[in-house]
C-alpha positions as CSV (number, residue, x, y, z in Angstrom):
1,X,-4.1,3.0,24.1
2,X,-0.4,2.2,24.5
3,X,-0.8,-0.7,26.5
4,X,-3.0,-3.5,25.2
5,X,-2.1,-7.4,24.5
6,X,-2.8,-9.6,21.5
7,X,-3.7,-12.8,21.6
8,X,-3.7,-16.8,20.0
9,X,-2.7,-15.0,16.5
10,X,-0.3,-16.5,14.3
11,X,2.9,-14.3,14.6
12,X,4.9,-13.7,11.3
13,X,8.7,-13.8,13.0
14,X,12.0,-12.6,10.9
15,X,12.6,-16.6,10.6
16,X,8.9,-18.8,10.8
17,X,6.1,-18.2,10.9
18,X,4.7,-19.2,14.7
19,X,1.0,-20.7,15.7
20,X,-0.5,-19.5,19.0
21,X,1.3,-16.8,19.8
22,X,0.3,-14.0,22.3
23,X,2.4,-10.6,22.4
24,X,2.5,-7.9,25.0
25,X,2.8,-4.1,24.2
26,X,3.8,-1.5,26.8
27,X,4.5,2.2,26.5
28,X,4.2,1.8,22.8
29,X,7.2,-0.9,22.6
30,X,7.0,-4.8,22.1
31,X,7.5,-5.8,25.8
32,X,6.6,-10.0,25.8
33,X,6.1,-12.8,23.5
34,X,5.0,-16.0,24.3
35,X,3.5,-19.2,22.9
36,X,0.6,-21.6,23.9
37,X,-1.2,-19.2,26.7
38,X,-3.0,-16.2,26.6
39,X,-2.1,-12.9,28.5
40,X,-4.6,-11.2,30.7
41,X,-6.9,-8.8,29.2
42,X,-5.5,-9.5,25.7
43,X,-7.5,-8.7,22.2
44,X,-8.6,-12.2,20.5
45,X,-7.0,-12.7,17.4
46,X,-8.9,-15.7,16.5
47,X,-5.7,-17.4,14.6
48,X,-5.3,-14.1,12.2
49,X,-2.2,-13.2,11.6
50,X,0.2,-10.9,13.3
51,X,2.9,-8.8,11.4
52,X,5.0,-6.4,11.2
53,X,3.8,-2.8,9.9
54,X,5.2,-2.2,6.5
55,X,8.0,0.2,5.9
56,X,7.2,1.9,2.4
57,X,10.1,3.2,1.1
58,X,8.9,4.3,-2.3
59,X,5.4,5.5,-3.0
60,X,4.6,8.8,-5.2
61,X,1.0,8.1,-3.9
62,X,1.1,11.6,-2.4
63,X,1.7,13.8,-5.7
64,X,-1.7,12.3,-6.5
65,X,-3.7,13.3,-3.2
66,X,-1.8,16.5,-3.2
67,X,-2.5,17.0,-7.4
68,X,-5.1,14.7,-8.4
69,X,-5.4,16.2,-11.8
70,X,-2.6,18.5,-13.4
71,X,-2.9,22.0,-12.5
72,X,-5.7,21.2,-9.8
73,X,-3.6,21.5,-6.4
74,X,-5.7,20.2,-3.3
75,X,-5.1,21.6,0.1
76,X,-1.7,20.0,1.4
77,X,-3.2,19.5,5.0
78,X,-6.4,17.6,3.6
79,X,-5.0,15.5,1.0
80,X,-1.6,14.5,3.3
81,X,-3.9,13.4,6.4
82,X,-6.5,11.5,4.3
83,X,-3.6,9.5,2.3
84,X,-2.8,9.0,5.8
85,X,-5.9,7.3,7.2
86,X,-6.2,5.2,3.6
87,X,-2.1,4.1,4.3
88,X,-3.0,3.1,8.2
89,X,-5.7,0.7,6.5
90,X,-3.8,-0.8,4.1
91,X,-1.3,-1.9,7.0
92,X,1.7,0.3,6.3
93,X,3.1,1.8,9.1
94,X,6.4,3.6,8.4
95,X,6.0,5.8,4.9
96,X,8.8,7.8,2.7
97,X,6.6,9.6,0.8
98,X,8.3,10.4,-3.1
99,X,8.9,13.3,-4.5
100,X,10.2,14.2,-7.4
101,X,13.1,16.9,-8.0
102,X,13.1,17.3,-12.1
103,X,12.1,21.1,-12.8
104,X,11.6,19.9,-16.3
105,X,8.7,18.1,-15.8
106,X,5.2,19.8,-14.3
107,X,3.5,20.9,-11.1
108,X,4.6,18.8,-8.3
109,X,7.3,17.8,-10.1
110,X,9.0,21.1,-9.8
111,X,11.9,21.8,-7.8
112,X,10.0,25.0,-6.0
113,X,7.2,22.9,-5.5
114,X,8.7,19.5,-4.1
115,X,10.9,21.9,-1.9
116,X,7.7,23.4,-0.6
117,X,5.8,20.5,-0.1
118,X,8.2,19.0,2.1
119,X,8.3,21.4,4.3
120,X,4.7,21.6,4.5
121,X,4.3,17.5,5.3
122,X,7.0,18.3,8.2
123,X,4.8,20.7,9.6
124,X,2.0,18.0,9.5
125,X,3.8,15.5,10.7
126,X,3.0,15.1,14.2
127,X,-0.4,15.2,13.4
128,X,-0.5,12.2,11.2
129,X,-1.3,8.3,12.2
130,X,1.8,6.5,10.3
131,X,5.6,7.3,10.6
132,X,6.3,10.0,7.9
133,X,9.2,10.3,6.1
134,X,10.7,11.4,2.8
135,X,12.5,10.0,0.2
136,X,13.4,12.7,-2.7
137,X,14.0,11.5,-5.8
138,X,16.8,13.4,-7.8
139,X,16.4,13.5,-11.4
140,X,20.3,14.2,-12.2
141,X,19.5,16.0,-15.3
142,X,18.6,18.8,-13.7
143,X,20.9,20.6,-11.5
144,X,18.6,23.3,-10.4
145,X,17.7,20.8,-7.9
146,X,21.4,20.7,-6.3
147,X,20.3,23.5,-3.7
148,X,17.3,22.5,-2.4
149,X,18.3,19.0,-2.2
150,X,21.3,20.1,-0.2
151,X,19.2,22.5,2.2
152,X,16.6,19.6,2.9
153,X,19.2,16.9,3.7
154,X,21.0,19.4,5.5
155,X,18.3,20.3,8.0
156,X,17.4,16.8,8.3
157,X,14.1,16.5,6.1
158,X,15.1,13.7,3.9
159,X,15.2,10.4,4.9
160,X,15.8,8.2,1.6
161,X,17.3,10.1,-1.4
162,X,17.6,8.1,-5.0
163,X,19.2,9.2,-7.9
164,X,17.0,8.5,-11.4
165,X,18.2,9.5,-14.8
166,X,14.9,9.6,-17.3
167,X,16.5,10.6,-20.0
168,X,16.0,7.7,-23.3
169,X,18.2,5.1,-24.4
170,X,19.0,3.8,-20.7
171,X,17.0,3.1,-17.8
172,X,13.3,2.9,-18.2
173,X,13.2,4.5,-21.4
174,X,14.7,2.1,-24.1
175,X,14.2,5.2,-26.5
176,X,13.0,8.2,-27.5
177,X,9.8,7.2,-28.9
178,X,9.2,5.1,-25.2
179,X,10.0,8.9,-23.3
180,X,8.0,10.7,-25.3
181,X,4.7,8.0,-25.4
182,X,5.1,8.4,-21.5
183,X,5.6,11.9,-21.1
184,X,4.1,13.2,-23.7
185,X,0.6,11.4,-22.7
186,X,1.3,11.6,-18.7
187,X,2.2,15.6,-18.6
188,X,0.3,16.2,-21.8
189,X,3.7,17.7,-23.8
190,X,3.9,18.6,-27.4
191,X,6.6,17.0,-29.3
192,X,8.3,20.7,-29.5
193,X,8.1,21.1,-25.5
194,X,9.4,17.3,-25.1
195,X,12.3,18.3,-27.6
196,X,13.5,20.9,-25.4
197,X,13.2,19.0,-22.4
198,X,15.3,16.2,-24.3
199,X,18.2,18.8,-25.1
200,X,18.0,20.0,-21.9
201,X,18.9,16.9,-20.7
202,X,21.7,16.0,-23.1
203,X,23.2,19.7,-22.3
204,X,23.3,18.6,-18.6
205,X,25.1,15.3,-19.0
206,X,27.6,17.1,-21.3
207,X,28.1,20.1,-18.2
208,X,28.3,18.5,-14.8
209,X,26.2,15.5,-14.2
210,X,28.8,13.9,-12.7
211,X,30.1,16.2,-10.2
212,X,26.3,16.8,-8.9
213,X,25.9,13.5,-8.3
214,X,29.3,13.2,-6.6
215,X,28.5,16.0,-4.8
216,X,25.0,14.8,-3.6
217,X,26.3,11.4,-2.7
218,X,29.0,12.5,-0.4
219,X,26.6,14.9,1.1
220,X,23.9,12.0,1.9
221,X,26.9,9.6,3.5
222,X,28.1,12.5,6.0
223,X,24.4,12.9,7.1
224,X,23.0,9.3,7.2
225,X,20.8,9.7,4.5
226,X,20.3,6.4,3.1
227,X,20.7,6.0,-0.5
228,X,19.5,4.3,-3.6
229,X,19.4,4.2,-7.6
230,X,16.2,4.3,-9.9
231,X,15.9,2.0,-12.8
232,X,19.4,0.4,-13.2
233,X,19.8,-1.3,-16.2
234,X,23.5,-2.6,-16.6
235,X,26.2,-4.0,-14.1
236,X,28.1,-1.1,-14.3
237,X,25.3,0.9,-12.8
238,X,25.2,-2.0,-10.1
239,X,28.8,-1.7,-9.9
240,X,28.5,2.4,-9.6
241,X,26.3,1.5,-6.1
242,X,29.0,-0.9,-4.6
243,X,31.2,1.8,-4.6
244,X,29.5,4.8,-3.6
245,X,27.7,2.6,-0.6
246,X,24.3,2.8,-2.2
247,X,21.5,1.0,0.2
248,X,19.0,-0.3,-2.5
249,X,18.6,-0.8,-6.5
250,X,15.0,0.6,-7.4
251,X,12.9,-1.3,-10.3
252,X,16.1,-2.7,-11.7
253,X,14.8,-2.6,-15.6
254,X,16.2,-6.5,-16.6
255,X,17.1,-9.6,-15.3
256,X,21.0,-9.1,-15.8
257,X,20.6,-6.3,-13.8
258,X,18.8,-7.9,-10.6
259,X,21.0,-10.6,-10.4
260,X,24.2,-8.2,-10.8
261,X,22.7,-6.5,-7.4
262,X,22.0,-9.5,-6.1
263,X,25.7,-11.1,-6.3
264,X,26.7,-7.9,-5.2
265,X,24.5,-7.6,-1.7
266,X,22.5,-4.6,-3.0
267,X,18.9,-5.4,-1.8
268,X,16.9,-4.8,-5.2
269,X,13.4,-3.4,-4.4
270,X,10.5,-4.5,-7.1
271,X,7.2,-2.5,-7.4
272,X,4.4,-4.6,-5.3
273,X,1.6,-3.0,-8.7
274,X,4.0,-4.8,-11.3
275,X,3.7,-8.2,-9.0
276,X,-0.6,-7.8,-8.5
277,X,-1.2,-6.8,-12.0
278,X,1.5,-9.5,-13.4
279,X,3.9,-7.1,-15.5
280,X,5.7,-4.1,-15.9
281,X,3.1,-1.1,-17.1
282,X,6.4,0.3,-18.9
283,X,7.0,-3.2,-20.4
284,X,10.4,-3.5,-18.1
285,X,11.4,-6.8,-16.0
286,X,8.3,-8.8,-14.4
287,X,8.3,-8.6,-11.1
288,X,7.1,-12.7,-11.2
289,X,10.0,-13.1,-13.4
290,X,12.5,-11.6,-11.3
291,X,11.2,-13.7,-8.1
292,X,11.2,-17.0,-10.4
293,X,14.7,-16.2,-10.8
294,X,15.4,-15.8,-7.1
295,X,15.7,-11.8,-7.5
296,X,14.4,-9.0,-5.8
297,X,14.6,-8.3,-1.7
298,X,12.1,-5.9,-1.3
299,X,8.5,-4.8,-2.2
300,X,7.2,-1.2,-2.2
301,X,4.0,0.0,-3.5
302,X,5.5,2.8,-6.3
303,X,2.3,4.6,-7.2
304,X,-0.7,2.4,-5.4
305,X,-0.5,1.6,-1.5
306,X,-3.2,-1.0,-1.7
307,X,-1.0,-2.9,-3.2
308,X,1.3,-3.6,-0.7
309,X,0.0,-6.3,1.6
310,X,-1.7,-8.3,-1.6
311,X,1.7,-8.5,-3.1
312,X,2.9,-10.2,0.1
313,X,0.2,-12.7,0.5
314,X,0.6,-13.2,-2.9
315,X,4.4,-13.9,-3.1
316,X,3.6,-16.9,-1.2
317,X,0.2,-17.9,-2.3
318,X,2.2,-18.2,-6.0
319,X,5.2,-20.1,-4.4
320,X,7.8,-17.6,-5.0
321,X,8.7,-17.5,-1.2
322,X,7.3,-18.8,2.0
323,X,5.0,-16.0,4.1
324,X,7.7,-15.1,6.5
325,X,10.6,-14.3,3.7
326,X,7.5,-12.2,1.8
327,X,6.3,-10.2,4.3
328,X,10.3,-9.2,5.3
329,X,9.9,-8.0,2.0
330,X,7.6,-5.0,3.0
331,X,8.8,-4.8,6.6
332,X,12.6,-6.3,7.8
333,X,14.5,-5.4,4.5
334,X,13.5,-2.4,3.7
335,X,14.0,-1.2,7.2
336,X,17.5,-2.4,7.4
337,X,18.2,-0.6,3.5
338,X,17.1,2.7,5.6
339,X,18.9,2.0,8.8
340,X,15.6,2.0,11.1
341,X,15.4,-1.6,11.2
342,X,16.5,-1.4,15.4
343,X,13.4,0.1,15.6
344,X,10.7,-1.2,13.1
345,X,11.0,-4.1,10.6
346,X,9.8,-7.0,13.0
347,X,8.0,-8.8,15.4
348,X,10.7,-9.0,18.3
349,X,10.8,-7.8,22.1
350,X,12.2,-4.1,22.3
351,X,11.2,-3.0,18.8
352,X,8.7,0.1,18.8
353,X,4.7,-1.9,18.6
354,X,4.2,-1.3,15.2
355,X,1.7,-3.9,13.9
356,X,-0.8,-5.3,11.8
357,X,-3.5,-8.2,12.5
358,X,-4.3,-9.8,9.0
359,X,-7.0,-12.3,8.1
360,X,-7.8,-13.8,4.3
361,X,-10.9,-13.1,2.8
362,X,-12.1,-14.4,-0.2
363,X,-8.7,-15.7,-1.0
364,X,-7.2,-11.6,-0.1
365,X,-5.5,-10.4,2.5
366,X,-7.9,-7.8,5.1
367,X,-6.7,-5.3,7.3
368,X,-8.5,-6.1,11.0
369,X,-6.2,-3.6,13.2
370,X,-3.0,-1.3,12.6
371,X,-1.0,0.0,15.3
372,X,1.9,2.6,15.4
373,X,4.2,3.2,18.6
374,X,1.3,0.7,19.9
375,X,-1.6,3.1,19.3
376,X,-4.3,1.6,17.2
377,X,-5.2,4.0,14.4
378,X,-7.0,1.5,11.9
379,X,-9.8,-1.0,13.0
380,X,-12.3,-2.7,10.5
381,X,-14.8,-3.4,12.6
């Protein structure tokens, strides 16, 4: 249904968090709010709370259903809408799914392949409970990528692009030893094949990084393509996205680096598995750390949706933020980085009825209802 109310929940606004609130939905959009009555024929929320859905703007979640195990491809159609269902559960609403473009790397991971599988979830799309979208992620070593990245944004396929540079002694990868102790185990690589992949790299940063990133950055802006950068790890990089009108800093790798993007106005978006498990797996910047510090503007759940919502609750279970600042986190932010925040993001009268009822158990955040365009397509119970 399209046309339903909720009410007596505790609506989490942009600014407050508000007790006894009721909301309307009609035609799939946000049509009243009001405090201190019910509305006829409403759901009762029972004081559970009422947010947002969350935007995910970074999640390689789908290589996983799509590949579980290297070299074991699953049907796209059955792993894409079963991800689905398990992301309408765990509250999020509006996904950019991740894929990679770095033809030096395996399966998924391959230009042909991330090409392909683009198309394919665009094809599926309408079919599927949560907003889709797609944020490709250009590995700017490899310049095979160039043309398919430029035929996707073109015809209007990606919605988020980031630039990433894996290569050691920046970024994630302090050094050589740290890529090929990732890599190496992750994509199971000899030390001769990582080698090649290494000068491979170096031979592309000595040829025409530069101009492909120039290239791919002016091509985004002329589209609407919202941009950001993977694993910053100096203010220069910070400076590099002031200039080029960059939306968001991904996993920015230290604390220098998070409050450069911070003084700056570059949101800074902090990986919600980092904040649940309480540190980096790659032994980078803490997400607790960075939010102890006052950095960091927006959560996303990188590999594991699940964690999404707990990394919410828990941003202001542990103090770091009160509920209403954590959950824009997941929803308001992230929107605005993207430029859908007029229509998703929040809780207000006009914005499309995507939403999420929310009760604690055993000290955890639970997932009672989702809607999207104000059809319910998650109930517990």
């Amino acid at each position: 249904m399209s046309d339903f109310a909720v009410n007596h929940c505790r609506a989490v606004l942009p600014d407050r968090v508000l007790d006894d609130v009721s909301v309307r939905v009609e035609a799939g959009t946000i049509a009243e709010i009001v405090q201190g009555r019910a509305l006829d024929g409403g759901l009762e929320a029972c004081g559970a709370w009422l947010l947002p859905g969350l935007v995910d703007v970074h999640s390689d979640a789908i290589e996983k259903a799509v590949e579980p195990r290297p070299n074991a491809r699953f049907p796209t159609e059955i792993a894409v809408r079963e991800l689905d269902r398990s992301l309408a559960g765990c509250g999020i609403t509006t996904m950019f799914h991740s894929l990679s473009f770095a033809d030096m790397e395996d399966g998924l991971r391959s230009n042909n392949a991330a090409a392909g599988l683009i198309r394919e979830i665009a094809e599926i799309a309408p079919l599927l409970r949560v907003d889709t979208r797609i944020h490709a992620r250009f590995e700017v070593t490899d310049l095979g990528a160039v043309p398919h990245l430029e035929a996707l944004v073109q015809e209007g396929m990606v919605h988020l692009l980031s630039f990433m540079d894996h290569s050691p002694g920046q970024g994630q990868y302090k050094d050589v030893a740290a890529y090929k102790g990732f890599y190496g185990k992750v994509y199971e690589k000899t030390d001769e094949e990582l080698e090649r992949i290494l000068e491979r790299k170096r031979a592309a940063h000595q040829s025409g990084v530069g101009e492909a990133v120039d290239a791919m950055v002016a091509l985004c802006a002329s589209h609407g393509v919202a941009m950001a950068s993977h694993d910053d790890d100096s203010e220069v990089r910070i400076d590099w996205c002031a200039r080029e009108g960059i939306a968001m800093s991904e996993f920015p790798v230290n604390l220098q680096t998070a409050g450069a993007a911070r003084d700056r106005g570059i949101p800074s978006c902090l990986g919600a598995p980092n904040l649940v498990r309480g540190g980096s797996q790659a032994g980078n910047l803490s997400v607790r750390q960075a939010l102890e510090h006052g950095y960091g503007d927006i959560l996303c759940s990188d590999y594991l949706p699940l964690s999404l919502l707990h990394a919410v609750f828990l941003v202001d279970a542990l103090g770091f933020r009160p509920l209403h600042e954590a959950v824009a986190m997941a929803t308001l932010v992230p929107a605005t980085a993207t430029g859908i925040d007029e229509l998703v993001g929040s809780i207000q009268v006009g914005k499309r009825a995507d939403l999420l009822l929310v009760e604690r158990r055993h000290g955890h955040p639970d997932t009672l209802r989702t809607w999207v365009k104000g059809r319910e397509v998650y109930a517990s119970r």
